[in-house]
N, CA, C, O and CB atoms as a CASP TS submission, in Angstrom:
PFRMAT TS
TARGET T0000
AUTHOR 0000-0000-0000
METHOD Language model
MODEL 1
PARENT N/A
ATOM      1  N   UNK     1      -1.011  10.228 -13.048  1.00  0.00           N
ATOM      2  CA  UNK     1      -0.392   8.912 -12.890  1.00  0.00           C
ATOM      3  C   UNK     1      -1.428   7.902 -12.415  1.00  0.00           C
ATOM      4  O   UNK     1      -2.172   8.109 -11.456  1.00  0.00           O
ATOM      5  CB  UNK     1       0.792   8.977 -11.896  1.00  0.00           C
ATOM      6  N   UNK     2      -1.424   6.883 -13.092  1.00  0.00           N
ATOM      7  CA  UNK     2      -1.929   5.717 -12.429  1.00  0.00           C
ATOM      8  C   UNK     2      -1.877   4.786 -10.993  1.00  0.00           C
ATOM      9  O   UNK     2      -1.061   3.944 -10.618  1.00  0.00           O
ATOM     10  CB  UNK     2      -1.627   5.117 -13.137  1.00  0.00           C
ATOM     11  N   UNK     3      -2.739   5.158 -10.556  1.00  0.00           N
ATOM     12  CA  UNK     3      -2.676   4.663  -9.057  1.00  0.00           C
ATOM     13  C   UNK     3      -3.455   3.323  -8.443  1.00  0.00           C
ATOM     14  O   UNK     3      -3.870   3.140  -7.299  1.00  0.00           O
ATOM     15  CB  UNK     3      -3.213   5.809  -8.263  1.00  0.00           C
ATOM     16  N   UNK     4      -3.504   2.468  -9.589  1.00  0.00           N
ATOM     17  CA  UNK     4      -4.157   0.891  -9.807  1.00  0.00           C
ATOM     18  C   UNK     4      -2.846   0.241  -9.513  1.00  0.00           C
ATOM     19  O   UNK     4      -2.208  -0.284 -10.425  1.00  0.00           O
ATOM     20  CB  UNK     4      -4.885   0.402 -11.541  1.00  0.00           C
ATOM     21  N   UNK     5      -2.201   0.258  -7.672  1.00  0.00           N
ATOM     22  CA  UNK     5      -1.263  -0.665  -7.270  1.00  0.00           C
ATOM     23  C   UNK     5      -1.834  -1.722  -6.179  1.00  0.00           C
ATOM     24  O   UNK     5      -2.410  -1.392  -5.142  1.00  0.00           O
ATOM     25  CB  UNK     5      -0.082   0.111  -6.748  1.00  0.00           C
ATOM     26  N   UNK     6      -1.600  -2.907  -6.551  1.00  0.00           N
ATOM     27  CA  UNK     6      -2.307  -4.256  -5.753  1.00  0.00           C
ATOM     28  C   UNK     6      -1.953  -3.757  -4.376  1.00  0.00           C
ATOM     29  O   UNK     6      -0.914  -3.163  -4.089  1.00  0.00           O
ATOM     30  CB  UNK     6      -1.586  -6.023  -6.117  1.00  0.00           C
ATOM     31  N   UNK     7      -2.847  -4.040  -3.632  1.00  0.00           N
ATOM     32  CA  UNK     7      -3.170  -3.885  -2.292  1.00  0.00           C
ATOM     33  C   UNK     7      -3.271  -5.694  -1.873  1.00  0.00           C
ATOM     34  O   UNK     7      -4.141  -6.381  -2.408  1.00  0.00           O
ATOM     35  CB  UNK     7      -4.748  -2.819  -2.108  1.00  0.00           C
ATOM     36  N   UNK     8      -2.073  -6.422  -0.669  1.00  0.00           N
ATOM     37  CA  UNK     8      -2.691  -7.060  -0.056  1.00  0.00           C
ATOM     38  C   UNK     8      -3.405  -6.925   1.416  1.00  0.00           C
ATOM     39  O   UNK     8      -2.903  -6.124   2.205  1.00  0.00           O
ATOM     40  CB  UNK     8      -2.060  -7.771  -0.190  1.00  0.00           C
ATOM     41  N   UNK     9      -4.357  -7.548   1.743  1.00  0.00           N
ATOM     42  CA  UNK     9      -4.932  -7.144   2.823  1.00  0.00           C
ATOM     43  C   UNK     9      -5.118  -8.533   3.834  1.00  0.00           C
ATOM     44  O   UNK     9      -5.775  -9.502   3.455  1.00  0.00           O
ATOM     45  CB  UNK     9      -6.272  -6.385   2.381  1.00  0.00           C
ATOM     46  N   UNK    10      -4.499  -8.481   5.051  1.00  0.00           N
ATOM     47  CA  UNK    10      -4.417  -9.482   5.660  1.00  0.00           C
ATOM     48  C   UNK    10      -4.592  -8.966   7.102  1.00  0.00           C
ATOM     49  O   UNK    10      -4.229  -7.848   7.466  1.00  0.00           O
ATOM     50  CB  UNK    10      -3.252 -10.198   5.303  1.00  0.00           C
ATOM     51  N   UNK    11      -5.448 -10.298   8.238  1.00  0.00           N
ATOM     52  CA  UNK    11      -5.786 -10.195   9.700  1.00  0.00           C
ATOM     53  C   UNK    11      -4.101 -10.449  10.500  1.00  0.00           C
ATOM     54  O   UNK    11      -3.447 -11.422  10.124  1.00  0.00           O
ATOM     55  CB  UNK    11      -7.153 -11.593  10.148  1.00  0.00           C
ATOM     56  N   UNK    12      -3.599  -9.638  11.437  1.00  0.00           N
ATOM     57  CA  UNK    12      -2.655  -9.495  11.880  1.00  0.00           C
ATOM     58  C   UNK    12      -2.985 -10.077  13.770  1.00  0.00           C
ATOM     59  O   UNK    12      -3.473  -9.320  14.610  1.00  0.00           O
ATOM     60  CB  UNK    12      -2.248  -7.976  11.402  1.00  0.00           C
ATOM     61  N   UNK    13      -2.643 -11.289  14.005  1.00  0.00           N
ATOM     62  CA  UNK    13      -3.263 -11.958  15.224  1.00  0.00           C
ATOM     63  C   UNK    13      -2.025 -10.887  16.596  1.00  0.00           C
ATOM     64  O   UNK    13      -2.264 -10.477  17.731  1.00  0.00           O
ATOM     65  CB  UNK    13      -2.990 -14.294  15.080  1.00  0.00           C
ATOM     66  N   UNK    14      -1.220 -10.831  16.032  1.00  0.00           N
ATOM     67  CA  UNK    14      -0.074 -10.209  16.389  1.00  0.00           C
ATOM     68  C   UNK    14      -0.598  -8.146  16.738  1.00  0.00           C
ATOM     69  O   UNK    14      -0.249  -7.423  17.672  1.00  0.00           O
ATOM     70  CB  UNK    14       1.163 -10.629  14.835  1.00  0.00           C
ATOM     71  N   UNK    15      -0.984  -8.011  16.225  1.00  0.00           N
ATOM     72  CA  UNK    15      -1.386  -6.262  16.193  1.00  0.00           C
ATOM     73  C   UNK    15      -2.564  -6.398  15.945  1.00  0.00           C
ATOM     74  O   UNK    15      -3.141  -5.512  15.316  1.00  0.00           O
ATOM     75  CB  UNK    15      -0.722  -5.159  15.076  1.00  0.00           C
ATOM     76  N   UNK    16      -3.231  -7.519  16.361  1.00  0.00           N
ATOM     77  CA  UNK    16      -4.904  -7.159  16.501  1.00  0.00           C
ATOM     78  C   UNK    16      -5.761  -6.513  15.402  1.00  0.00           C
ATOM     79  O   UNK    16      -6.979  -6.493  15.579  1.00  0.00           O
ATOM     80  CB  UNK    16      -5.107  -6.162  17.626  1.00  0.00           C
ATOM     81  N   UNK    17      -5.293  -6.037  14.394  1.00  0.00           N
ATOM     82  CA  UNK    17      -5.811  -5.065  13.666  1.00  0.00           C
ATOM     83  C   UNK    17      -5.345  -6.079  11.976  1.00  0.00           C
ATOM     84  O   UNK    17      -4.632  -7.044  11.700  1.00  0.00           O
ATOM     85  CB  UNK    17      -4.970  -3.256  14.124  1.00  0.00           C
ATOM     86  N   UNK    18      -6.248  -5.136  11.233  1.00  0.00           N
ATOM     87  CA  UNK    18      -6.039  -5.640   9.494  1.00  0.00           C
ATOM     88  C   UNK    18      -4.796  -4.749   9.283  1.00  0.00           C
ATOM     89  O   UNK    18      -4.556  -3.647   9.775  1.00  0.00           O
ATOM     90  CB  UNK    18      -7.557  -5.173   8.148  1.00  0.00           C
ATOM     91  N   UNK    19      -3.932  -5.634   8.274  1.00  0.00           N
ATOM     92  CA  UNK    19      -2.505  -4.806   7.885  1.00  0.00           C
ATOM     93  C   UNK    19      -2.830  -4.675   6.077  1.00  0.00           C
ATOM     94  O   UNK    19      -3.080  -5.727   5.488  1.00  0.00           O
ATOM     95  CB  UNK    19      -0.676  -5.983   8.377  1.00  0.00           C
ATOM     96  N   UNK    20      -2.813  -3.775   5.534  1.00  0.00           N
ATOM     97  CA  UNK    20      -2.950  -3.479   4.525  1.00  0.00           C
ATOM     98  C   UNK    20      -1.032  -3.337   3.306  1.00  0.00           C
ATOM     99  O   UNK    20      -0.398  -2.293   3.456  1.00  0.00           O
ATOM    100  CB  UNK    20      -3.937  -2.162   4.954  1.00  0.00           C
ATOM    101  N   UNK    21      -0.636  -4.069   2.633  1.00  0.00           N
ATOM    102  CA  UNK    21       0.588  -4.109   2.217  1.00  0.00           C
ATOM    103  C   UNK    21       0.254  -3.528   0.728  1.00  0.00           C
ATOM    104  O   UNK    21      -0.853  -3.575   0.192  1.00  0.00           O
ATOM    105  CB  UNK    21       1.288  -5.590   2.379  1.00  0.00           C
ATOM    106  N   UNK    22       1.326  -3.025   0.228  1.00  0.00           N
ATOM    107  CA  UNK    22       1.249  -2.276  -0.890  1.00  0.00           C
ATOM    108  C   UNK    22       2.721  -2.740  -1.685  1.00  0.00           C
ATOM    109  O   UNK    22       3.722  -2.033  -1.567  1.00  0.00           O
ATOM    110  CB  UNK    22       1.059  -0.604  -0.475  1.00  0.00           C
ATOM    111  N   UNK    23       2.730  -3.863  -2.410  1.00  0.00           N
ATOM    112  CA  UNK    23       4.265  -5.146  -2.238  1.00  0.00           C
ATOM    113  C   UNK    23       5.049  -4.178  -3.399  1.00  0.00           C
ATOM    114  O   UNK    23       6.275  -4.286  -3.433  1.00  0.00           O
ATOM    115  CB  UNK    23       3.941  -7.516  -2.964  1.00  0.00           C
ATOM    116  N   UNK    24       4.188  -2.926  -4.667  1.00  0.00           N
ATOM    117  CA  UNK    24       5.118  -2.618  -5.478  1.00  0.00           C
ATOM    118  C   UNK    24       6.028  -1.275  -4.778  1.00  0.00           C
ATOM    119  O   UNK    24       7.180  -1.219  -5.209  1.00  0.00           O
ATOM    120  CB  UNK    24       4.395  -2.359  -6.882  1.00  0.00           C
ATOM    121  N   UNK    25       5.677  -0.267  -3.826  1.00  0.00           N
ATOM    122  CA  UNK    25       5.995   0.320  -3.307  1.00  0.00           C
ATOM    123  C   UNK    25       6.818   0.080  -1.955  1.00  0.00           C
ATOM    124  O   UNK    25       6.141  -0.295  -0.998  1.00  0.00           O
ATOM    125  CB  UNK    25       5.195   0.785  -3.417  1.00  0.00           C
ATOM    126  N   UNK    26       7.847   0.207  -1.805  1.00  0.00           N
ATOM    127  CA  UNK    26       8.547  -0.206  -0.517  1.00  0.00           C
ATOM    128  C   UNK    26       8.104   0.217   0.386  1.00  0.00           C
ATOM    129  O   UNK    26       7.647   1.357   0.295  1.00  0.00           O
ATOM    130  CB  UNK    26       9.719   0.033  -0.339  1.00  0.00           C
ATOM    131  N   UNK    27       8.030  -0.472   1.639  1.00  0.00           N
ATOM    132  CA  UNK    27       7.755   0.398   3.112  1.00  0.00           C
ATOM    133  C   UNK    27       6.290   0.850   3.111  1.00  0.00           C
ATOM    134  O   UNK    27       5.739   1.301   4.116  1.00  0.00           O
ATOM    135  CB  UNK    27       8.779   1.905   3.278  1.00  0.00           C
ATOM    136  N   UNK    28       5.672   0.695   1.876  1.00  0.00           N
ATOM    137  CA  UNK    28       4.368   0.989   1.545  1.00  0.00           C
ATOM    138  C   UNK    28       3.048   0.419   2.796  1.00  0.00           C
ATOM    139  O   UNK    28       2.096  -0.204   2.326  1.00  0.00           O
ATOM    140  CB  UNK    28       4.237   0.259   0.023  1.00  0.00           C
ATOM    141  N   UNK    29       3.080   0.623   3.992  1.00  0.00           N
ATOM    142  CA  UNK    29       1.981  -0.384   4.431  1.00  0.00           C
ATOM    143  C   UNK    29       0.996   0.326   5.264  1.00  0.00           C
ATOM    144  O   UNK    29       1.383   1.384   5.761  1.00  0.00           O
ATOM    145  CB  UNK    29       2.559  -1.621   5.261  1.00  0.00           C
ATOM    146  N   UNK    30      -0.517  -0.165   5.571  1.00  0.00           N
ATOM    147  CA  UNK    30      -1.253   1.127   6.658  1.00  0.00           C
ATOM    148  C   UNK    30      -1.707  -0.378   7.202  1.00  0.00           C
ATOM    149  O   UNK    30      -1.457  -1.522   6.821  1.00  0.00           O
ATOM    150  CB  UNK    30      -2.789   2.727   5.993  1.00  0.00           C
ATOM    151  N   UNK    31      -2.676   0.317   8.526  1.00  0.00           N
ATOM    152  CA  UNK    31      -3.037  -0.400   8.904  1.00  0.00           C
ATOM    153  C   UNK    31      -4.715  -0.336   9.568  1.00  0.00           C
ATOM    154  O   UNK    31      -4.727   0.819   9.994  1.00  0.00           O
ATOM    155  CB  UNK    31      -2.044  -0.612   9.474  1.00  0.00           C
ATOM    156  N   UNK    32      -6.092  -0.918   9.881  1.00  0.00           N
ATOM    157  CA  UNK    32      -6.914  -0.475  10.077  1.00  0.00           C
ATOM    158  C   UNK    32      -7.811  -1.634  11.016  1.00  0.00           C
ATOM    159  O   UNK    32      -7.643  -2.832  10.790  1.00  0.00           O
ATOM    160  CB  UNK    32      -7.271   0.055   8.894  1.00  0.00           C
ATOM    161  N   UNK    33      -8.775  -1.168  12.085  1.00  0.00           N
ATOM    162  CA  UNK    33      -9.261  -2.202  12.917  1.00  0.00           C
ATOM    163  C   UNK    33     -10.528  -2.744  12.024  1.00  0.00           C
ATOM    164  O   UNK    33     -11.277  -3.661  12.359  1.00  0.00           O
ATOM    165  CB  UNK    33      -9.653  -1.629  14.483  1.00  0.00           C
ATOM    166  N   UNK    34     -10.594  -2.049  10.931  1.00  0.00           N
ATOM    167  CA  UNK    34     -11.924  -3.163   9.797  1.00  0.00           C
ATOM    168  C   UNK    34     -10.971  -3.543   8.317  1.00  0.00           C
ATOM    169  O   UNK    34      -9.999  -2.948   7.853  1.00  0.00           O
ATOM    170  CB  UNK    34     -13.904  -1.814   9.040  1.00  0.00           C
ATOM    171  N   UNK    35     -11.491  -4.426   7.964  1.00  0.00           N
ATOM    172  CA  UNK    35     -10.827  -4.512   6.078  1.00  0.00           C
ATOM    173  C   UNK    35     -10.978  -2.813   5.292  1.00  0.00           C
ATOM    174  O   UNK    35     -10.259  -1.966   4.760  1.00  0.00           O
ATOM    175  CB  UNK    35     -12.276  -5.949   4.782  1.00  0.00           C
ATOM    176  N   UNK    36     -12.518  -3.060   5.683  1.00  0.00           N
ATOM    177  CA  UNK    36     -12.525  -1.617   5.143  1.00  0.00           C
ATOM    178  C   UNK    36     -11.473  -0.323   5.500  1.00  0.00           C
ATOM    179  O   UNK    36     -10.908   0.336   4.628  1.00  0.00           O
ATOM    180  CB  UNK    36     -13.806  -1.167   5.532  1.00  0.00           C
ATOM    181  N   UNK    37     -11.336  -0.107   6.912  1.00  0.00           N
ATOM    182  CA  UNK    37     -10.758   0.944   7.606  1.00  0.00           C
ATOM    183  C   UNK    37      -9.064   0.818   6.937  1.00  0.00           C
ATOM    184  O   UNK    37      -8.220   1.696   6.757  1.00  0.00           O
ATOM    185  CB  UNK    37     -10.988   0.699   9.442  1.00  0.00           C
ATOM    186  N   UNK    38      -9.023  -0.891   6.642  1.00  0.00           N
ATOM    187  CA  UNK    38      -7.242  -0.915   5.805  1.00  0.00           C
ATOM    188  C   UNK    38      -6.853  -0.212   4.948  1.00  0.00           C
ATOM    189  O   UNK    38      -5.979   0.637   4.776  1.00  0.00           O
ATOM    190  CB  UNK    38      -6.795  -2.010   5.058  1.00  0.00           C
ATOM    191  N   UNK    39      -8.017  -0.916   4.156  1.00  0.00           N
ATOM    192  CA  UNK    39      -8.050  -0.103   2.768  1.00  0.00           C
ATOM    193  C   UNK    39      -8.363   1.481   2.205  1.00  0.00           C
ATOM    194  O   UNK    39      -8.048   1.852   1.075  1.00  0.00           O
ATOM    195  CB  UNK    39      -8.913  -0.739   2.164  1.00  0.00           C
ATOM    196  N   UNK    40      -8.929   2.192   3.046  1.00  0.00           N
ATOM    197  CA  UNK    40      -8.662   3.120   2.632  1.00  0.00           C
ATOM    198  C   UNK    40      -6.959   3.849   3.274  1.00  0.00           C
ATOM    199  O   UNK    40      -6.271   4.663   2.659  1.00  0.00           O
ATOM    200  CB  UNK    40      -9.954   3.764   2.856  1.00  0.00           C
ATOM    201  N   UNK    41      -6.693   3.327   4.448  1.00  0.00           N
ATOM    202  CA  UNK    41      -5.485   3.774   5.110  1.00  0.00           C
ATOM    203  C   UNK    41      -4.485   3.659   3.953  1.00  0.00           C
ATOM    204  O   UNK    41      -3.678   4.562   3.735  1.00  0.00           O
ATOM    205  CB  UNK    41      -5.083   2.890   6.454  1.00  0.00           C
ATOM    206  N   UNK    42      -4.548   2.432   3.140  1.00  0.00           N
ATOM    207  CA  UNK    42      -3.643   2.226   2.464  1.00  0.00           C
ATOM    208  C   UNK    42      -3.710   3.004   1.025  1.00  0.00           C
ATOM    209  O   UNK    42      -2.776   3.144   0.236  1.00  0.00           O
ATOM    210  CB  UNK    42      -3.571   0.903   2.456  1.00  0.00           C
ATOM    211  N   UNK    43      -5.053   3.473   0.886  1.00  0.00           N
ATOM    212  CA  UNK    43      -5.101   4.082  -0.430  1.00  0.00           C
ATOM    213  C   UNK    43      -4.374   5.559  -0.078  1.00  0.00           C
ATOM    214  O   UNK    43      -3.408   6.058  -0.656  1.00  0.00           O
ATOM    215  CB  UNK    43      -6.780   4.178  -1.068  1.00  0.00           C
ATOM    216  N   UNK    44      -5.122   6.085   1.022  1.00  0.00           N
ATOM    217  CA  UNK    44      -4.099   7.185   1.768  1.00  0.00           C
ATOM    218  C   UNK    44      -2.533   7.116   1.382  1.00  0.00           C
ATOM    219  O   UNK    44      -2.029   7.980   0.665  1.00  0.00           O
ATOM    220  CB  UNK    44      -4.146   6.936   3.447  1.00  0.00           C
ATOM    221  N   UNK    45      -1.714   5.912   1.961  1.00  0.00           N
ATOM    222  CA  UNK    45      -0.573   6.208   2.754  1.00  0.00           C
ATOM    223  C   UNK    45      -0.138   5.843   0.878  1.00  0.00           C
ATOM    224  O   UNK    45       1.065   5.777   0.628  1.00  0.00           O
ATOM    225  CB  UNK    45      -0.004   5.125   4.538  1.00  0.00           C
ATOM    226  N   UNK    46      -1.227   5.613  -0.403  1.00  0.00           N
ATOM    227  CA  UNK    46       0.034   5.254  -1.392  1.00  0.00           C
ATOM    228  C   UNK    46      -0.129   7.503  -1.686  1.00  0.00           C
ATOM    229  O   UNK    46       0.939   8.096  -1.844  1.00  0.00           O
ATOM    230  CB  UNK    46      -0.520   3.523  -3.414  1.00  0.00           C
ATOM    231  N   UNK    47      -0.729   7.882  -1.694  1.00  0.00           N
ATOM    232  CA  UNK    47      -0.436   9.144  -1.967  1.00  0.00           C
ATOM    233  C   UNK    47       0.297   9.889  -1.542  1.00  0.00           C
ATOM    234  O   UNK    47       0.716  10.821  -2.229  1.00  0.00           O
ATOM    235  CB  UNK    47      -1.097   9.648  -1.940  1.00  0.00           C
ATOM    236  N   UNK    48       0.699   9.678  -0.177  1.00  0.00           N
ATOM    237  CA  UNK    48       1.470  10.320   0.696  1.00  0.00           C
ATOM    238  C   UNK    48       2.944   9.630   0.050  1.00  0.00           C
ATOM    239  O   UNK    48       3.833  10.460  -0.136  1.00  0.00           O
ATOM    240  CB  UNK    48       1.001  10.017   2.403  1.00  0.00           C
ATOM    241  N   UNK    49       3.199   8.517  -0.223  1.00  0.00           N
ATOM    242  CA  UNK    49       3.877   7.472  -0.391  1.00  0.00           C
ATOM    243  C   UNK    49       4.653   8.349  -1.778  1.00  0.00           C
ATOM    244  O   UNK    49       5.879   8.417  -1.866  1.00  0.00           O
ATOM    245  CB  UNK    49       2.913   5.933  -0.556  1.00  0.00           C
ATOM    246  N   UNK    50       3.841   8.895  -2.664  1.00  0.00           N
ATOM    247  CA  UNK    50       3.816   8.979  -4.035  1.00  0.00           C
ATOM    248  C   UNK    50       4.466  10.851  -3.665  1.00  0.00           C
ATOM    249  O   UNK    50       5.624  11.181  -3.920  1.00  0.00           O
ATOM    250  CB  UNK    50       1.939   8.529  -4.955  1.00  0.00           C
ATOM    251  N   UNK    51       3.822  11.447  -3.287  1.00  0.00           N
ATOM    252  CA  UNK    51       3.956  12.407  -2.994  1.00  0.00           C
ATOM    253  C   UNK    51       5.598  12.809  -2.294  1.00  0.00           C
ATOM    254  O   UNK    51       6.379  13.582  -2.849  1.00  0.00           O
ATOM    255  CB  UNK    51       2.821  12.509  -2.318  1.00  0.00           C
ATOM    256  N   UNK    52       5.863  12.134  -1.052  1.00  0.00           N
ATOM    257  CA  UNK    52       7.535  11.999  -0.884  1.00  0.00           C
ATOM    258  C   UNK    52       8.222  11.749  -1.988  1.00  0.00           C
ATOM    259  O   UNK    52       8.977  12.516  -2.585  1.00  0.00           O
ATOM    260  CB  UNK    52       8.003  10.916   0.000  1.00  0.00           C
ATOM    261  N   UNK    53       7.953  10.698  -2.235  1.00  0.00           N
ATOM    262  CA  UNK    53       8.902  10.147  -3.610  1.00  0.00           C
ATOM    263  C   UNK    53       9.415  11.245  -4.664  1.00  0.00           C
ATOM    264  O   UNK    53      10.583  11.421  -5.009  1.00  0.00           O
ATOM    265  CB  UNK    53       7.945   9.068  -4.593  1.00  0.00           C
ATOM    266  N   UNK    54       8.107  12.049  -5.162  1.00  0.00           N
ATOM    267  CA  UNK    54       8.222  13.382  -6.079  1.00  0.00           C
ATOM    268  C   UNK    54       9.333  14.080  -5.528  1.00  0.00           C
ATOM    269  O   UNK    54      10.316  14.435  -6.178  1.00  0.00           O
ATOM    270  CB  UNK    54       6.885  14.391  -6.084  1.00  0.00           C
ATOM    271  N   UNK    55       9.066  14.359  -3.739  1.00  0.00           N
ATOM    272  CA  UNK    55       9.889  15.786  -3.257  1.00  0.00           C
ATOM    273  C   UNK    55      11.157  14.621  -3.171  1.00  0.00           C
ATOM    274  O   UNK    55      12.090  15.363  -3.477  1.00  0.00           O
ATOM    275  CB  UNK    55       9.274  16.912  -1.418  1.00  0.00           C
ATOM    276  N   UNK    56      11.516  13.852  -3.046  1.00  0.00           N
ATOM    277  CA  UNK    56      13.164  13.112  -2.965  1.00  0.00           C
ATOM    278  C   UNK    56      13.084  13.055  -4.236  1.00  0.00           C
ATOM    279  O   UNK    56      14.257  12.946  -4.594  1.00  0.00           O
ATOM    280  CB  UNK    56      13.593  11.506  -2.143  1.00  0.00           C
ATOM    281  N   UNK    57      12.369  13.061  -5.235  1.00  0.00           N
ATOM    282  CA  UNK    57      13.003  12.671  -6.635  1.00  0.00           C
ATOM    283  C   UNK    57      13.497  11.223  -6.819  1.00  0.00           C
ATOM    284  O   UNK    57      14.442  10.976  -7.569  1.00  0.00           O
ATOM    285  CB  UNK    57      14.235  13.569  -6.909  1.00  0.00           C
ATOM    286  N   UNK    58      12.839  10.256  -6.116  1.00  0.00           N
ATOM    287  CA  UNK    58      12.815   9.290  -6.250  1.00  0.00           C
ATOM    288  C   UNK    58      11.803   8.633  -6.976  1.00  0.00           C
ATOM    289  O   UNK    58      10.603   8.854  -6.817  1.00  0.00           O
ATOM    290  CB  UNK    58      12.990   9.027  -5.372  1.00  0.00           C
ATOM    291  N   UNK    59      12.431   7.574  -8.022  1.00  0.00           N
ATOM    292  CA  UNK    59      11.371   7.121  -9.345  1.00  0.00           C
ATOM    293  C   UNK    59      10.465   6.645  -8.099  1.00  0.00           C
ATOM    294  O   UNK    59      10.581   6.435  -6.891  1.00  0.00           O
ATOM    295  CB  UNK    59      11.956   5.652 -10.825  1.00  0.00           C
ATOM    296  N   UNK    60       9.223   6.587  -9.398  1.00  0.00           N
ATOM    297  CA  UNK    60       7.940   5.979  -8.627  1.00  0.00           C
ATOM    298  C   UNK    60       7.370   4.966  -9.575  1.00  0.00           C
ATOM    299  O   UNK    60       6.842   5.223 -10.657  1.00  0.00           O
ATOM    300  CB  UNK    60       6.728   7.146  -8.231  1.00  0.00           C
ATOM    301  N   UNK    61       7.613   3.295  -8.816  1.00  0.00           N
ATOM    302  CA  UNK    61       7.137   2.717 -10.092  1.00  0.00           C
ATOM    303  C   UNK    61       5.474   2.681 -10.937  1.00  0.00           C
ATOM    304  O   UNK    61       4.412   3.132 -10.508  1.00  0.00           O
ATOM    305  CB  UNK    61       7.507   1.405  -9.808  1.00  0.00           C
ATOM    306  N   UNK    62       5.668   2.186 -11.860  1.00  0.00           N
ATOM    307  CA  UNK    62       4.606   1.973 -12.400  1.00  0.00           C
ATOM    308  C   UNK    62       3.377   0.940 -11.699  1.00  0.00           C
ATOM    309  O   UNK    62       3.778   0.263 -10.752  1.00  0.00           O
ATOM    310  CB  UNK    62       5.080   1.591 -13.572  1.00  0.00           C
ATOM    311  N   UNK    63       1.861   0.764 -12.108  1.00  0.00           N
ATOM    312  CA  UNK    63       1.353  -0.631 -11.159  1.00  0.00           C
ATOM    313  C   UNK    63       1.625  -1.512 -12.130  1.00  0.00           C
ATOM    314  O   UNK    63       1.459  -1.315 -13.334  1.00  0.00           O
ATOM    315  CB  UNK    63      -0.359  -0.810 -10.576  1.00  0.00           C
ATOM    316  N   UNK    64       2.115  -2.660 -11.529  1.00  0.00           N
ATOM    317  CA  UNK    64       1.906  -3.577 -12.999  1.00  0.00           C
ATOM    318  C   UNK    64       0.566  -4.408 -12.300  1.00  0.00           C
ATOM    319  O   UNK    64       0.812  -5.561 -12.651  1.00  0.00           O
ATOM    320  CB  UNK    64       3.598  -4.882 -13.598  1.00  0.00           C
ATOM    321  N   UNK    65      -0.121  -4.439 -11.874  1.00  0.00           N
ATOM    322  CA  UNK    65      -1.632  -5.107 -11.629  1.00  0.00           C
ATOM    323  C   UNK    65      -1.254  -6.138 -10.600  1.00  0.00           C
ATOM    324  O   UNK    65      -0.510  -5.900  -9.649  1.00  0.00           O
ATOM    325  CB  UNK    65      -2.443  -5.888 -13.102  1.00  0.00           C
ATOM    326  N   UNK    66      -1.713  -7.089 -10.809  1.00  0.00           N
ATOM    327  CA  UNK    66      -2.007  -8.301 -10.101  1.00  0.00           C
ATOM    328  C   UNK    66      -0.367  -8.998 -10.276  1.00  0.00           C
ATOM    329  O   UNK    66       0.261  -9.401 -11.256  1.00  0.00           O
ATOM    330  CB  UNK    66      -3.472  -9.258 -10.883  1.00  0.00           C
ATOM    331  N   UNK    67      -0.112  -8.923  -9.069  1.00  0.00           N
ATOM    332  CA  UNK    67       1.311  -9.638  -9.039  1.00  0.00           C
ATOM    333  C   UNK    67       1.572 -11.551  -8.806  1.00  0.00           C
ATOM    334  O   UNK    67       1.035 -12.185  -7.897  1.00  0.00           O
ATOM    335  CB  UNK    67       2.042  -8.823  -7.669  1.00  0.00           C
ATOM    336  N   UNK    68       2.213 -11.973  -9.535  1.00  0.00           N
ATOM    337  CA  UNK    68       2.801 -13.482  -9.780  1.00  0.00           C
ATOM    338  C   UNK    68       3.880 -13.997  -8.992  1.00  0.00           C
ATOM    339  O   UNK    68       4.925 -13.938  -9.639  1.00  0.00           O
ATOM    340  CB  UNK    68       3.319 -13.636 -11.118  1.00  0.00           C
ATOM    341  N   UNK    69       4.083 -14.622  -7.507  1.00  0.00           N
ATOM    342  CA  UNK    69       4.621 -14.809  -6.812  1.00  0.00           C
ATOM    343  C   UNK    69       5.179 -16.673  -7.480  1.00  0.00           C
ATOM    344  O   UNK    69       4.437 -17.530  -7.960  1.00  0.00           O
ATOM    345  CB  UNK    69       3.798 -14.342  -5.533  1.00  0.00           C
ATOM    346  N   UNK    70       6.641 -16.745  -7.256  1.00  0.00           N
ATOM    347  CA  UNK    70       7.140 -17.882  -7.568  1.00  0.00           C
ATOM    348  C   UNK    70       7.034 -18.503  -6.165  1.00  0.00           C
ATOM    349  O   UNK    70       7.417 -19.656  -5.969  1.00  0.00           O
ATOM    350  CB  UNK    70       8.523 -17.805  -8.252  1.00  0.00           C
TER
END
């Protein structure tokens, strides 16, 4: 499966730390004290993410890339 799902990555003044969001996956989010340290948390938590989903048998969507906010 394809695992090219947009990652946003944003400074959290609130939790001190970078929050890493994953907007096609629900509940999808990690978090890390560098950009870098986000991003891999978040590449982590989509496998783990992906991996539950299988054992609930819950669909897992597709990435559709770069997402278009109205």
């Amino acid at each position: 499966m394809d695992r090219k799902y947009e990652i946003i990555i944003f400074w959290s003044k609130e939790d001190d730390a970078f929050l890493a969001e994953v907007p096609e996956l629900p509940g999808c989010m990690a978090d890390g004290k560098t950009y870098q340290e986000a991003l891999a948390n978040a590449e982590k938590i989509i496998e783990e993410w992906i991996e539950i989903a299988k054992e609930e048998e819950r669909s897992i969507p597709q990435p559709k890339g770069r997402l278009i906010y109205a």
